[in-house]
Backbone as a chain_set.jsonl record, in Angstrom:
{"seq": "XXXXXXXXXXXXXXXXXXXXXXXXXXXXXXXXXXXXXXXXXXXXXXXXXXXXXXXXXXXXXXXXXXXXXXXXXXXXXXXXXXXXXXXXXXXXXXXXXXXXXXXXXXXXXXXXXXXXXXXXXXXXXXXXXXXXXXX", "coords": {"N": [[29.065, -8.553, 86.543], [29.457, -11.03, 88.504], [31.941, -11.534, 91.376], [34.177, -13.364, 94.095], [36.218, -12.468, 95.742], [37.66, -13.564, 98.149], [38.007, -16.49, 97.078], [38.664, -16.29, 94.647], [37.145, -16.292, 92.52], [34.664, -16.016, 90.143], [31.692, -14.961, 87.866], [31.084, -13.633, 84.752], [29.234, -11.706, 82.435], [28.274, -10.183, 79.072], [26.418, -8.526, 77.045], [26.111, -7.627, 73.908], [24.49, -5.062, 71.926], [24.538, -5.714, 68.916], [22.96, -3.901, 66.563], [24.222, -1.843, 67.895], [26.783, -1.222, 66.833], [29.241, 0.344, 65.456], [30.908, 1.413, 62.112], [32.207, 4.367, 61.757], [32.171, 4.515, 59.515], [29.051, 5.172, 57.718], [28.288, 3.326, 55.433], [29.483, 1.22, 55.38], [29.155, 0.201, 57.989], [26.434, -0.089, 58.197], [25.73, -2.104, 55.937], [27.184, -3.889, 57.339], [25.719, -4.514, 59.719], [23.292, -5.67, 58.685], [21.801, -8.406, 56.447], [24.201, -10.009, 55.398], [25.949, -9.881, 56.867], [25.937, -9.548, 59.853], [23.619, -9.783, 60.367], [21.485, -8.5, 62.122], [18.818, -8.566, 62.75], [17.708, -10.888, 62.605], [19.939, -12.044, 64.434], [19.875, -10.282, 67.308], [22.325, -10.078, 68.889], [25.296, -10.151, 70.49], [26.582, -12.581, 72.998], [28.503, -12.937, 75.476], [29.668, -15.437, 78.038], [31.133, -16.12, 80.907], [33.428, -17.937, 83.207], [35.203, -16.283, 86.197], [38.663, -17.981, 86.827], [41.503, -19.775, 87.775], [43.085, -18.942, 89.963], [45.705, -16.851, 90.876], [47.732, -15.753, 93.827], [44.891, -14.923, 94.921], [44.011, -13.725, 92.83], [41.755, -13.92, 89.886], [43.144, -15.687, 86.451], [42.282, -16.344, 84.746], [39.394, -16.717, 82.252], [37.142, -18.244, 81.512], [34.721, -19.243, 79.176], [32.43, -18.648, 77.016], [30.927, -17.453, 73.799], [28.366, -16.294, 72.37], [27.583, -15.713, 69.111], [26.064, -14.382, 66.005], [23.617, -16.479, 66.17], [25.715, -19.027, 66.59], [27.061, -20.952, 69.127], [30.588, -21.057, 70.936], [33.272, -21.864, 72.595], [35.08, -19.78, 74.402], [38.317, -18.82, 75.789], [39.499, -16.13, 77.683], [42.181, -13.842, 78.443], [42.79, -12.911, 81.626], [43.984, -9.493, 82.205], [43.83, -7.679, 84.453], [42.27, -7.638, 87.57], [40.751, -5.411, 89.87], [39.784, -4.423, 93.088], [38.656, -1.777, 95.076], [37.423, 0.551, 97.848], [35.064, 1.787, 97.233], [34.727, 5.756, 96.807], [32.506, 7.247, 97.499], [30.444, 5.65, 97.992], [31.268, 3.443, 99.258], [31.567, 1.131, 99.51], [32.602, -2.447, 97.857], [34.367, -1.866, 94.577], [35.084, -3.0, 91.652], [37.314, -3.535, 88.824], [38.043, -5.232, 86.046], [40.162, -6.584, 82.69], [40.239, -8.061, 80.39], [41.66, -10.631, 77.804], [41.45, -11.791, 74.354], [41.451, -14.034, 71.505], [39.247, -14.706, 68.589], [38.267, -16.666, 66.024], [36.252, -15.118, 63.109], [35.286, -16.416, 61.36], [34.534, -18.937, 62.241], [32.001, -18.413, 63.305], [30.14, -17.959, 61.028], [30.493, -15.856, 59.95], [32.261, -14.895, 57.224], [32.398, -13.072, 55.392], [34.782, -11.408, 53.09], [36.513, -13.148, 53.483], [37.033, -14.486, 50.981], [38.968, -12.623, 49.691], [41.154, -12.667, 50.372], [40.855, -11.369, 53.649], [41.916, -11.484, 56.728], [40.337, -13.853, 59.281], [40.489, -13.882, 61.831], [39.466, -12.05, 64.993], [40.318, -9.834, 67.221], [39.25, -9.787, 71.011], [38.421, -7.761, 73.211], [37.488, -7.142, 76.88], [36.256, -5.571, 78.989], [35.379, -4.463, 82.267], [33.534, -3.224, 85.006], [32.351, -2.614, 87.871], [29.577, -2.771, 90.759], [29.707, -3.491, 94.349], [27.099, -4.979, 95.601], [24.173, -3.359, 97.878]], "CA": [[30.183, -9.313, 87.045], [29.797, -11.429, 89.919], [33.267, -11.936, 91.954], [34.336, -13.904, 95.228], [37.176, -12.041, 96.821], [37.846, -14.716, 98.968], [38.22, -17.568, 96.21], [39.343, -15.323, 93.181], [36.102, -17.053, 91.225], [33.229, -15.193, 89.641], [31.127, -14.637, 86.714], [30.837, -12.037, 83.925], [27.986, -11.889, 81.391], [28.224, -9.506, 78.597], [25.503, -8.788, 76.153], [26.502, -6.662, 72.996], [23.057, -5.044, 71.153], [24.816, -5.492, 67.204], [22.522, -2.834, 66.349], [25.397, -0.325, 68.188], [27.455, -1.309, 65.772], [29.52, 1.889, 64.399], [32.711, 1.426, 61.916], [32.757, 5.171, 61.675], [31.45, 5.157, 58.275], [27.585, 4.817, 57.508], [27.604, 2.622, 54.574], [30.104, -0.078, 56.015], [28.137, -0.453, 59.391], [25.01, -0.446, 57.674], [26.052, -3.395, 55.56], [27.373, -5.09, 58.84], [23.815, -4.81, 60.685], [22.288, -6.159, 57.039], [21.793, -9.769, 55.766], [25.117, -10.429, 54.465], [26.93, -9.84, 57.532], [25.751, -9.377, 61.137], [21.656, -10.046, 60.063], [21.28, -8.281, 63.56], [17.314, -8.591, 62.757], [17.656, -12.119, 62.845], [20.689, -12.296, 65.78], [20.431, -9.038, 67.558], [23.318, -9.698, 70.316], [26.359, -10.923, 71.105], [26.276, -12.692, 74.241], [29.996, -13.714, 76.357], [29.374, -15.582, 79.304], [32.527, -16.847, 81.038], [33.986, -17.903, 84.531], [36.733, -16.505, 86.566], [39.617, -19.061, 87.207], [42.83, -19.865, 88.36], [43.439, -17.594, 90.637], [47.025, -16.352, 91.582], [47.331, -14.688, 94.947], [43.939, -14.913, 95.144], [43.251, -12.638, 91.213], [42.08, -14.785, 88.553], [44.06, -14.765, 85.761], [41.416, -16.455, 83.134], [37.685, -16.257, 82.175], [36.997, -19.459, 81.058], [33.523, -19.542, 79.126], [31.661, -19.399, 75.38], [30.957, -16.425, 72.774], [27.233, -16.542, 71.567], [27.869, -14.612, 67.846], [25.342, -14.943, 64.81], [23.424, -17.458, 66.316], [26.441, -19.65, 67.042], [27.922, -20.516, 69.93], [31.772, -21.196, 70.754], [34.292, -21.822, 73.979], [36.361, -18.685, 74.292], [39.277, -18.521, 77.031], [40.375, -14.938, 77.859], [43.396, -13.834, 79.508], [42.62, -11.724, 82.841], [44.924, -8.925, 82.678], [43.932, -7.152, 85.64], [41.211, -7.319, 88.372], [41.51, -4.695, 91.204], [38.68, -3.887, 93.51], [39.026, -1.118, 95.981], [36.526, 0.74, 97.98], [34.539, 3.569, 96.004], [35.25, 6.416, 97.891], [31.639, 7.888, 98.066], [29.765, 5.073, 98.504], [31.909, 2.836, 101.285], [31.358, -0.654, 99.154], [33.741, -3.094, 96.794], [34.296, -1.246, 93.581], [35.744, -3.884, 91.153], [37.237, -3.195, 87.65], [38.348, -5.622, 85.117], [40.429, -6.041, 81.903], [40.54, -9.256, 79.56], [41.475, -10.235, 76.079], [41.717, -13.216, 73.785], [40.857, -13.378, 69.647], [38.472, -16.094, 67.966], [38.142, -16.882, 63.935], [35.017, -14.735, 62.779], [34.688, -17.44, 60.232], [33.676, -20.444, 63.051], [30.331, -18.144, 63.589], [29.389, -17.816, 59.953], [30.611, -14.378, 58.974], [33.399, -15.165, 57.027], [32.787, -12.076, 54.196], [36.014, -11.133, 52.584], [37.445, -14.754, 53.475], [37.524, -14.961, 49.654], [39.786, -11.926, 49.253], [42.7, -12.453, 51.931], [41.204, -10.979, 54.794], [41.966, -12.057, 57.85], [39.321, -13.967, 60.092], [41.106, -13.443, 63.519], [38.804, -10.648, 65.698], [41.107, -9.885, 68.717], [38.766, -9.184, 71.419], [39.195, -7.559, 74.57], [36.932, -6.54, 77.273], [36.704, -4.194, 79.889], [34.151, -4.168, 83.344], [33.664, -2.398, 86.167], [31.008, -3.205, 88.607], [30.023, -2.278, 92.617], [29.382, -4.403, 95.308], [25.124, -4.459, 96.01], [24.553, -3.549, 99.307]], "C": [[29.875, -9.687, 88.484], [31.517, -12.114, 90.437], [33.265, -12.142, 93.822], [35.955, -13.303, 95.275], [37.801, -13.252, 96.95], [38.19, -15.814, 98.414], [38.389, -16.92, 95.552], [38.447, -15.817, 92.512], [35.041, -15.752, 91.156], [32.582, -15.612, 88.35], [31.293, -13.8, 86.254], [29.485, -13.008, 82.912], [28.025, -10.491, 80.68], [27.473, -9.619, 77.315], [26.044, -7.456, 75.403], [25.179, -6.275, 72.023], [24.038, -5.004, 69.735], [24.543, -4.093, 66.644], [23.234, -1.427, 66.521], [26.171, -0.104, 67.101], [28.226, -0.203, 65.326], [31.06, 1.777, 63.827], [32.87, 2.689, 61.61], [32.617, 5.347, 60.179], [30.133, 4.364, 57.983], [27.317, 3.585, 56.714], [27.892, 1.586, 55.155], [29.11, -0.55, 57.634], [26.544, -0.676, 58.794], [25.05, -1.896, 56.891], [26.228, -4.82, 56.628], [26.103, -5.49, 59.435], [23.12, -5.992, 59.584], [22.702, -7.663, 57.418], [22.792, -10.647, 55.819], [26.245, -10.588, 55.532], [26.266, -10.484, 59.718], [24.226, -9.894, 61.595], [20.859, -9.489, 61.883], [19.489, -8.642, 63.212], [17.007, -9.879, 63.085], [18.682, -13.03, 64.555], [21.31, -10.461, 66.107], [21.562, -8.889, 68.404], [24.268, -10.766, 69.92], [26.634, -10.766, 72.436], [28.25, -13.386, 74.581], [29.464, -13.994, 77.692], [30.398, -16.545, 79.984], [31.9, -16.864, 82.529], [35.091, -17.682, 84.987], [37.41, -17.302, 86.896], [40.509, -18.82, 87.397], [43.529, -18.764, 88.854], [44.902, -17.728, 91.132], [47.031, -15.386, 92.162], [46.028, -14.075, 95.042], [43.234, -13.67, 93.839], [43.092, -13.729, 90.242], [42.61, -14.492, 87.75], [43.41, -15.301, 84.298], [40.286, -16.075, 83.486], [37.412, -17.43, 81.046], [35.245, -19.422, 80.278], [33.423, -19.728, 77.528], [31.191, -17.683, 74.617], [29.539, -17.142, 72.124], [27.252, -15.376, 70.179], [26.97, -15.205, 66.391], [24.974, -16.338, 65.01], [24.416, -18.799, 66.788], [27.132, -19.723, 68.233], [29.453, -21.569, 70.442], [32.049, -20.831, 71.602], [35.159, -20.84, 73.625], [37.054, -18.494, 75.659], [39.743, -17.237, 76.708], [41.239, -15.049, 79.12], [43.062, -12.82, 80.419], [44.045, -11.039, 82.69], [45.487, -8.422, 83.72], [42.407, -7.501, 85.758], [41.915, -6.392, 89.649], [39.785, -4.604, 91.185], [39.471, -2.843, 95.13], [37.534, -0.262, 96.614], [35.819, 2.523, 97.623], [34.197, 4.543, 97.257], [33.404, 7.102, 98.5], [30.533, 6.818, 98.69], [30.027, 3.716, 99.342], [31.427, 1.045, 100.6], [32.382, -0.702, 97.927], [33.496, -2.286, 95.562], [35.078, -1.656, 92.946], [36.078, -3.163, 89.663], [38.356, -4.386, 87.367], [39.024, -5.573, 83.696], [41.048, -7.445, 81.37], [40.683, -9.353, 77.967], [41.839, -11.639, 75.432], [41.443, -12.873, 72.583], [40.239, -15.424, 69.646], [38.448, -15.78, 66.42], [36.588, -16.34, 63.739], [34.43, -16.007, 62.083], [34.027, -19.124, 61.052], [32.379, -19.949, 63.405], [30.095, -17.566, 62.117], [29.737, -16.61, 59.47], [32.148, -14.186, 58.54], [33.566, -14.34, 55.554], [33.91, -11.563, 54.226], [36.721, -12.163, 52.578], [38.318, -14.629, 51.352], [38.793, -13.546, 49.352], [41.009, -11.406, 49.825], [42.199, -11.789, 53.021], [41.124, -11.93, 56.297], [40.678, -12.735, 58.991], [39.291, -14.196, 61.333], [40.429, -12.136, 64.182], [39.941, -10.703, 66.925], [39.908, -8.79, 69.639], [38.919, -9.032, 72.736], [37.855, -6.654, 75.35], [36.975, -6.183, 78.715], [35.659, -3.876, 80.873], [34.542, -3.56, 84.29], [32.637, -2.848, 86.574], [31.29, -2.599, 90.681], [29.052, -3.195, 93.222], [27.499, -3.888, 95.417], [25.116, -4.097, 97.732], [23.758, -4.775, 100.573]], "O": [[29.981, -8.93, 89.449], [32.083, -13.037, 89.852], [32.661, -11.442, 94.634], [36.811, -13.965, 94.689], [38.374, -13.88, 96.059], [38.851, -16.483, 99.208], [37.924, -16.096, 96.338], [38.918, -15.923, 91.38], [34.789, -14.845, 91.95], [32.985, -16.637, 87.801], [31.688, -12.85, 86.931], [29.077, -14.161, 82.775], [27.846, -9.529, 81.426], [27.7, -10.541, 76.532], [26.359, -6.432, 76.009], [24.788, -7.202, 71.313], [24.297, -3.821, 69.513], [25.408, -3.278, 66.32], [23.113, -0.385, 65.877], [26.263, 0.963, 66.495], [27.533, 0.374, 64.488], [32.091, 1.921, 64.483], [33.907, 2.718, 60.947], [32.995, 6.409, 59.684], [30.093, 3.134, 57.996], [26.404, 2.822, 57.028], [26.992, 0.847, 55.555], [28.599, -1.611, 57.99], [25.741, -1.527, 59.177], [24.331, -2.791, 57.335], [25.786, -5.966, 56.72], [25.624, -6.616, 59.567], [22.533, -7.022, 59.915], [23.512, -8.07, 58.252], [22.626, -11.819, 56.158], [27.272, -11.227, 55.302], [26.315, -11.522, 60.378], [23.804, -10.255, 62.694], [19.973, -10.045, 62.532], [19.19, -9.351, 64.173], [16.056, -10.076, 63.842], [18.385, -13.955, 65.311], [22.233, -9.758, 65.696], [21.899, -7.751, 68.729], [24.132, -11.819, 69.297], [26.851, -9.733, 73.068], [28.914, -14.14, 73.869], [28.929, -13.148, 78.408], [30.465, -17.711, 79.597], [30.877, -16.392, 83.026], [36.061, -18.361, 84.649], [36.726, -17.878, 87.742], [40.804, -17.628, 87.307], [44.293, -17.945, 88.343], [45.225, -18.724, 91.779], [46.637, -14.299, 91.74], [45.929, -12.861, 95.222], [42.229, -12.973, 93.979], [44.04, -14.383, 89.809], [42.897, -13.299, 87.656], [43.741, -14.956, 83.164], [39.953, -15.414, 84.47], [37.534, -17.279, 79.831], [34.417, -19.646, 81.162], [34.025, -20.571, 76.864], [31.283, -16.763, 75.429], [29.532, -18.223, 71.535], [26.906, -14.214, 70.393], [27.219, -16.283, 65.851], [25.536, -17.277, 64.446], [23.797, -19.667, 67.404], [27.818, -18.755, 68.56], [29.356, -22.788, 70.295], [31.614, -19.748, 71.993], [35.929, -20.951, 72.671], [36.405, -18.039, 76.601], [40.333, -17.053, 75.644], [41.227, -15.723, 80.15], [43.044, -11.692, 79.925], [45.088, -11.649, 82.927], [46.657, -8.421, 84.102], [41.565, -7.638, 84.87], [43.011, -6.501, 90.198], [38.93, -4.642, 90.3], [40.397, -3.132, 95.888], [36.526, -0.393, 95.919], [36.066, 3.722, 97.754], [33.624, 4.267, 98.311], [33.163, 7.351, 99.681], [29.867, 7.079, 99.691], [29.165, 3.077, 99.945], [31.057, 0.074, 101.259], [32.856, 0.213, 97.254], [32.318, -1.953, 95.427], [36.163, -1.108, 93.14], [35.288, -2.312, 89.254], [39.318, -4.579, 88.111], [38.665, -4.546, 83.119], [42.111, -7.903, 81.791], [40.174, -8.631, 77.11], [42.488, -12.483, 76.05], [41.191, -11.7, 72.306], [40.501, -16.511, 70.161], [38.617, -14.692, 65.868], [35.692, -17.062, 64.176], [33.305, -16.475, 62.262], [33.354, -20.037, 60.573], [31.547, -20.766, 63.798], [29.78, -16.378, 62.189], [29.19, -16.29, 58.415], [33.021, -13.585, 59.167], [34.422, -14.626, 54.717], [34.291, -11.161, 55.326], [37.609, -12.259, 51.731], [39.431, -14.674, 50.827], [39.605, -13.907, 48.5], [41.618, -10.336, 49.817], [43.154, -11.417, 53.702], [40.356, -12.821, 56.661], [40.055, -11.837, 59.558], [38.319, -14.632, 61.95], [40.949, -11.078, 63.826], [40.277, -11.78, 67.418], [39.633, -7.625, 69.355], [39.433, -9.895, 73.447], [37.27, -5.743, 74.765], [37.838, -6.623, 79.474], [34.894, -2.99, 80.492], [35.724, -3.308, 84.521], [31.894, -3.489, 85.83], [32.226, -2.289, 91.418], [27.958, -3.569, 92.798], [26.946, -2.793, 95.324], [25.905, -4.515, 98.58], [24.176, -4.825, 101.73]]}, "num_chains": 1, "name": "protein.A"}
């Protein structure tokens, strides 16, 4: 996460390895990684790379950017819930944390298994940074 104080603008960049993957049962995440779903062998990451915007009282309050998912990629606006930065007590520099969320249609990046059997293809996703000033 890069962030301007001073103008409420920044960057984020978040890379997801697929491969983490865990629904908490073996077979179902294993399927996900596989072919049929996630083909992580073929697209190992999901990439988000936004910009902060419209800042009120100097906090942005979006993240304006794009969702790289199974090869595809797609404009995703999240909603800034919170940004706070304060200064980390041991090491005397900006110590920023973050907290955004928005949902996209699984089915506009190609993984639209179960479509055929009512399930839903709304992901609600929400993410969550922290970061410290360089010196």
């Amino acid at each position: 996460m890069l962030y301007d104080k001073t103008a409420g603008t920044g960057s984020v960049e978040i890379v997801t390895e697929l491969a983490s993957i865990d629904f908490g049962m073996d077979a179902l995440a294993t399927w996900a990684r596989g072919k049929d779903f996630f083909d992580v062998k073929k697209h190992p990451r999901a990439v988000y790379k936004g910009r902060l915007q419209s800042p009120v009282d100097g906090v942005p309050t979006q993240l304006v950017g794009e969702l790289t998912l199974h090869g595809v990629t797609r404009p995703l606006t999240l909603k800034v819930h919170s940004l706070k930065c304060i200064q980390h007590p041991m090491l005397k520099r900006d110590y920023c944390g973050a907290d955004a969320s928005g949902s996209f249609n699984r089915d506009d990046f190609g993984l639209g298994a179960g479509k055929e059997h009512g399930f839903t293809m709304n992901v609600d996703l929400r993410i969550q940074v922290e970061a410290i000033a360089q010196p």
